[in-house]
N, C-alpha and C positions, 0 to 999 in steps of 0.2 A: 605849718609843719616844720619841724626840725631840721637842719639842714647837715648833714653826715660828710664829714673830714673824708675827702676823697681819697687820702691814704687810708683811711679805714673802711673805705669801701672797697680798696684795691685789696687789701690783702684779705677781707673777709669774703669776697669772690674768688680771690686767688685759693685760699684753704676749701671752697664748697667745691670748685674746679680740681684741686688735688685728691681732695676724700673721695668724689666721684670717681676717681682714674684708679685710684687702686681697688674701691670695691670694685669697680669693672673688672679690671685685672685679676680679681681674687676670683671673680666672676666665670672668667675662664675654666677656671679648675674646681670649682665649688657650685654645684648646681643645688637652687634656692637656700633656705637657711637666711633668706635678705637678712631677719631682724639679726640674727647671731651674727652675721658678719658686721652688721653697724653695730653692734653691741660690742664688738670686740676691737673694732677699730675708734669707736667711743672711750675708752679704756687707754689704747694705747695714746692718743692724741691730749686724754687727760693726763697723764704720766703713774697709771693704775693701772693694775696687773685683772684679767681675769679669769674666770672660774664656771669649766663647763660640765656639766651633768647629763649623762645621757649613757644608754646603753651601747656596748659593743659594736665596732662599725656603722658607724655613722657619720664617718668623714669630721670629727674633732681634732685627728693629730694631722689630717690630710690638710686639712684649714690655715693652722700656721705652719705647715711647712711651704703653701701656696703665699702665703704673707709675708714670707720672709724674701721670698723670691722679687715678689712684688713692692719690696721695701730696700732690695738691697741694703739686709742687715746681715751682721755673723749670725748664726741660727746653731740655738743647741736642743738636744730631745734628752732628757732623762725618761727613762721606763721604771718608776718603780714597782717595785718587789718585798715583801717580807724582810728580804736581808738582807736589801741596802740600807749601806751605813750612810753617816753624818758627811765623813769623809770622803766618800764616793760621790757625792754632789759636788764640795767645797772646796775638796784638793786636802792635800795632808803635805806635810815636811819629809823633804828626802834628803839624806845624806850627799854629799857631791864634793868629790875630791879634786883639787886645782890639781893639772897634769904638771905643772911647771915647779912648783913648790911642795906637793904629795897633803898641803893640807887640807882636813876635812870640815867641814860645815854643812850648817842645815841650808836646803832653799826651799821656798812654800813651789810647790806645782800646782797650779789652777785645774780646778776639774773642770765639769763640763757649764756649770751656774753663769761663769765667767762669758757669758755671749752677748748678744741686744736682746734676741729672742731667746729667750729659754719655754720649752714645753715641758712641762712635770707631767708626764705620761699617766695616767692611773695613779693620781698622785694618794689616793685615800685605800691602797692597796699594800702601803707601807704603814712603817710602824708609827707611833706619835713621834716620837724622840727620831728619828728621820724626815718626818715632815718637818717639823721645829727649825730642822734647818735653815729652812727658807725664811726663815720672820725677820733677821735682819738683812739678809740683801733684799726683801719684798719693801721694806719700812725705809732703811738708812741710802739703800742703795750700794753697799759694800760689805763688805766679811772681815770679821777680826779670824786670826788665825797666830796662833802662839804672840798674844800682843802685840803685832803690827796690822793696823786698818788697810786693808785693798779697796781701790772704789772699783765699782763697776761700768763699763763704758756708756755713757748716754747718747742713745734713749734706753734705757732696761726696762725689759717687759718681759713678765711670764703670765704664759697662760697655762693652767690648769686642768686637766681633766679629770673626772671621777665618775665612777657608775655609782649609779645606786645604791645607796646606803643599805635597800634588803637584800644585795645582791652576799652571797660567801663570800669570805673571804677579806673582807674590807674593813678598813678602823674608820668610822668618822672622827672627819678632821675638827680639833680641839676652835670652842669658839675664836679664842685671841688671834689661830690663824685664821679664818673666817673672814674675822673683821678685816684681814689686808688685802682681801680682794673688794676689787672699786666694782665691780657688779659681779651677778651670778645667772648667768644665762642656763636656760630649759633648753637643749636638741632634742627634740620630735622627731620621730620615722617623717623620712619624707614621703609626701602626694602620690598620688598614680601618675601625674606626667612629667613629675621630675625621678621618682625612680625607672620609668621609661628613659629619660635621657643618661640616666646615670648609667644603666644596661647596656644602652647604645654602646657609652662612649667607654668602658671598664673591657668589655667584651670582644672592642673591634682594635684593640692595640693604639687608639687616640690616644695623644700626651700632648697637652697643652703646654703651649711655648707662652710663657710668661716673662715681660719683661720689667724692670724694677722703672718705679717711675716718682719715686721719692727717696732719699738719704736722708742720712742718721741727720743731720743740719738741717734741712729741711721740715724734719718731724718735731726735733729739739723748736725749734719756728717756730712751728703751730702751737705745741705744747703753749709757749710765752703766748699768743696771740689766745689760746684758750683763755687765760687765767685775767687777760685785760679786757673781757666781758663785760660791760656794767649790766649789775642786779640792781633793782630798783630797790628800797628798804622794805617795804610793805609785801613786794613779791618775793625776797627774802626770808621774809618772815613766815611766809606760808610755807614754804618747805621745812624752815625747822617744827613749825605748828605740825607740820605732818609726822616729822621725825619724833618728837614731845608726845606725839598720838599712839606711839607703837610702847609706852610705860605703863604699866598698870598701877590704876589707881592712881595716875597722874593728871594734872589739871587738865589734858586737852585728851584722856582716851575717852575711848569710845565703851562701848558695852561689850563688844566684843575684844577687846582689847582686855579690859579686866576681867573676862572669861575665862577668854583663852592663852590668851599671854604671862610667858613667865620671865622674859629677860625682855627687856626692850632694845632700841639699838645705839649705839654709841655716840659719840656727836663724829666720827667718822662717817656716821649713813648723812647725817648731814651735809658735809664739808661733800659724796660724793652726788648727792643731789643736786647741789649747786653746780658743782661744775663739771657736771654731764648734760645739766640743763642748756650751759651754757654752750655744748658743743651742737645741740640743738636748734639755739637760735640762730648760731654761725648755719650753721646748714639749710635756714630757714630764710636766710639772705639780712638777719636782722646781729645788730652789736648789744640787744639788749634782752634778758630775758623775762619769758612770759610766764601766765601760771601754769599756761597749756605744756611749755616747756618740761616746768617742775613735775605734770603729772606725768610725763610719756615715759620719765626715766626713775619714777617711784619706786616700783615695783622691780626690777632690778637692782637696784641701788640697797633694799634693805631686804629682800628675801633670804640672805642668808644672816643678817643681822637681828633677825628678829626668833628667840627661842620659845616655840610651844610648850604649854603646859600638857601636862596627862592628860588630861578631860577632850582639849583638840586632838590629840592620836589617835586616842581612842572611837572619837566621831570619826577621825580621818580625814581631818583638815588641812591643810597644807598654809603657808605662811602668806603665798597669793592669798587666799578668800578674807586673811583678816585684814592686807593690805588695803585689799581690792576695798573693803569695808571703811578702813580708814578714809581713802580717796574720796569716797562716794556722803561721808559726811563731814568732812571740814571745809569750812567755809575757807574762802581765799580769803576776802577779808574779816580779820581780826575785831571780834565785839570790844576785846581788851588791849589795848594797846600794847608793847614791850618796852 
């Protein structure tokens, strides 16, 4: 049996011992929801932003406002609306006169984007040319603004929220932004006995005291410690065979794939398969990933990267059932070599 660099066993139990404490901590304030919360803290530990679905009150903006606390980061909430501007997120140029010499110049003012946490409230409630905003500081991590580049503090993380796309009132968001979320998590009504404790504790004036149990340095950490994973090549190759599965009419789809599929997904569903796999294995107490890894984090990873044809709408497919399809017929190992 292989014998594992005791530094790399120190800090791969140190990160499962860290992730444990703040889902705990998130814990406090967040009753069930486990997978969204590893989903979201999966996300931030990759150095990807993500993207929640779900109807009204359901504890999404309640989630990272509890994460932030639990991370001791700046935390910002944008609410979008119809008639927020570009500049309302990004900050705009204000004139500002020196009291000492009367002269006047531009300075850029930081809106609200400028945080660690940023929440986009109902972010598919605004307009395109408003969301669009978000594509560079999501990708670059920084904002050009009148030709001078701003970075953003690290770690930057925005989560998303959105209702349903049948819901009034809404623009779905354009694929390109799409692609910049690293997963796209489902929130489900919760159970009978977690909305019992949610009742409890909403009803009797309870406020959970959350204390922050990692920084910015610490998370920055893991992020580097994420990405020094070793993928085996072969178990590599299964995730992009998975992602090469979601093209139609491409060498590895499936039947349902060329059915029902009209865009496939980018080799970004690739790049976040792998390394959400990888924050799996760390969690699993392992430095290497598996293909069990690869599967657990499929189906997040390209649901919103993968576009339906008419013919799936119209049955009322959703993007799970052709994943789920994919998953269930590719082989891990490769007949064809790469």
């Amino acid at each position: 049996m292989t014998q594992i660099d005791p530094a790399i066993q120190k800090a791969t139990d140190e990160f499962r011992a860290k992730f444990k404490a703040v889902k705990d901590e998130i814990g406090k304030a967040i009753v069930g929801h486990d997978e969204i919360v590893q989903g979201v803290l999966t996300c931030l530990f990759t150095g990807g932003h993500a993207l929640l679905e779900g109807v009204p009150g359901l504890g999404k903006t309640y989630l990272i406002r509890s994460m932030s606390e639990a991370l001791n980061l700046a935390f910002s909430r944008v609410q979008f609306t119809p008639d927020l501007m570009p500049a309302d997120i990004i900050g705009t140029n204000i004139i500002v006169e020196d009291p000492e010499t009367g002269r006047r110049r531009f300075e850029f003012q930081k809106g609200p984007l400028f945080a660690q946490l940023v929440l986009a409230d109902e972010i598919n409630r605004a307009t395109p040319k408003t969301q669009s905003a978000l594509l560079e500081a999501m990708q670059e991590k920084s904002v050009t603004a009148a030709g001078t580049r701003y970075l953003m503090d690290p770690p930057f993380f925005v989560m998303a929220t959105q209702n349903p796309i049948e819901q009034e009132g809404t623009y779905p968001l354009p694929e390109a932004q799409l692609d910049r979320f690293f997963f796209k998590l489902i929130v489900n009504y919760s159970k009978r006995e977690e909305l019992n404790t949610i009742v409890e504790r909403t009803t009797t004036g309870h406020k959970p005291d959350l204390k922050p149990v990692m920084n910015a340095d610490q998370i920055v950490g893991a992020q580097k410690l994420v990405q020094r994973v070793v993928v085996a090549k072969h178990v590599q190759d299964y995730g992009i065979r998975l992602t090469l599965a979601t093209h139609p009419q491409g060498e590895f789809a499936t039947e349902q794939t060329n059915r029902y599929v009209r865009w496939g997904s980018s080799p970004r569903g690739a790049q976040a398969v792998i390394l959400a796999a990888k924050v799996q294995a760390l969690l699993d107490g392992r430095y290497n990933v598996s293909f069990e890894d690869i599967g657990q984090v499929f189906l997040p990873a390209l649901r919103h990267r993968v576009l339906l044809n008419f013919e799936a709408q119209a049955e009322g497919l959703d993007p799970d059932v052709v994943l789920q399809d994919i998953l269930d017929k590719t082989p891990t190992k490769a007949d064809i070599a790469a």
